[in-house]
C-alpha positions as CSV (number, residue, x, y, z in Angstrom):
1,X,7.9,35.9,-10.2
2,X,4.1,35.2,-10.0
3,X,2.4,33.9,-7.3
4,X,2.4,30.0,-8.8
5,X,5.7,30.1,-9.8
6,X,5.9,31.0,-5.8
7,X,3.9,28.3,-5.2
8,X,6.0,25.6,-7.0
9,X,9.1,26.5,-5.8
10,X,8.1,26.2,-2.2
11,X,6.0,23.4,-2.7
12,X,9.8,21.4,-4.0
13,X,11.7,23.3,-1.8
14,X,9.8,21.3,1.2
15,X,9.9,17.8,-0.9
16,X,13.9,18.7,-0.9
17,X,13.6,19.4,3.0
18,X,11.3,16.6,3.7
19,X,13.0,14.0,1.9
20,X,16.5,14.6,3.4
21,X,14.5,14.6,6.8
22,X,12.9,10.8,6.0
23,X,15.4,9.0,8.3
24,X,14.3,11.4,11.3
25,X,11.2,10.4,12.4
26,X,8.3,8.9,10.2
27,X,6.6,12.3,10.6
28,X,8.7,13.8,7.5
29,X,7.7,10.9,5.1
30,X,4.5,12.3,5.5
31,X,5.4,15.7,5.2
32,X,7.4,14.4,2.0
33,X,4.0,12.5,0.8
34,X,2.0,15.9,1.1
35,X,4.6,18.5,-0.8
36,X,4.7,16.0,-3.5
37,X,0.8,16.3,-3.8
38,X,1.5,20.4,-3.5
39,X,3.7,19.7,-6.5
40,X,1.9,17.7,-8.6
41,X,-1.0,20.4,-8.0
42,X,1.8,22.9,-9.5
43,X,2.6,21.1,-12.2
44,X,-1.1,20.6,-13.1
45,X,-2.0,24.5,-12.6
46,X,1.4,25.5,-14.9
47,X,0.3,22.9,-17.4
48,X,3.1,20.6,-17.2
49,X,0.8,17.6,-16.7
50,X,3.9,14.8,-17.0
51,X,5.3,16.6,-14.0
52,X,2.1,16.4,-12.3
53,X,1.0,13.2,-13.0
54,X,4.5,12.0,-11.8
55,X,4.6,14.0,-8.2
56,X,1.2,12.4,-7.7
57,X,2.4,8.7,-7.9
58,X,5.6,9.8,-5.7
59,X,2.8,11.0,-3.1
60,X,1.6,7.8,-3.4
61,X,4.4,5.9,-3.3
62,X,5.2,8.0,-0.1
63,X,1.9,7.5,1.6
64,X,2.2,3.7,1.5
65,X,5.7,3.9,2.9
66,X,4.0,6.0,5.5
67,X,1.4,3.9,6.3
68,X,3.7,0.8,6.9
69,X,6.5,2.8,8.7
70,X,3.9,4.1,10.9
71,X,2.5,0.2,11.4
72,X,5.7,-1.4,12.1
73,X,7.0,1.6,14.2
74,X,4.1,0.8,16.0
75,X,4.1,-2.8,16.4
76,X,7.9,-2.6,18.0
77,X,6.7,-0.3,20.4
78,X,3.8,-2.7,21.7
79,X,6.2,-5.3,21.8
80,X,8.6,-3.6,23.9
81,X,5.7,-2.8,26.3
């Protein structure tokens, strides 16, 4: 195995980890948002660029659930105060 092939597998093997870790804390969908950019840098580098192209919209996609986990996460902790 060369180093990118190294590289790709690890970079799925956390979106794997990260995803089934979503429900945990608001943390991991972040984590998941960030290994799919790591992938869709793999697939771009091995010159699969559908595979890229699509692990960049899934970081996307994950970032905005992020973003309005982390809001609303946010907003029932100020109300409970």
């Amino acid at each position: 195995m060369d180093a990118l092939t190294i590289y790709g597998l690890f970079s799925v093997s956390l979106m794997l980890l990260f995803y089934a870790l979503e429900g945990r804390s608001v943390w991991f969908v972040l984590a998941f948002a960030v290994s799919c950019m790591m992938a869709s840098i793999y697939g771009f580098l091995q010159g699969a660029w559908p595979f890229g192209l699509v692990e960049a919209v899934w970081s996307v996609v994950a970032l905005r659930r992020w973003w309005f986990r982390r809001k609303a996460e946010a907003s029932v902790q100020s109300n409970t105060h």
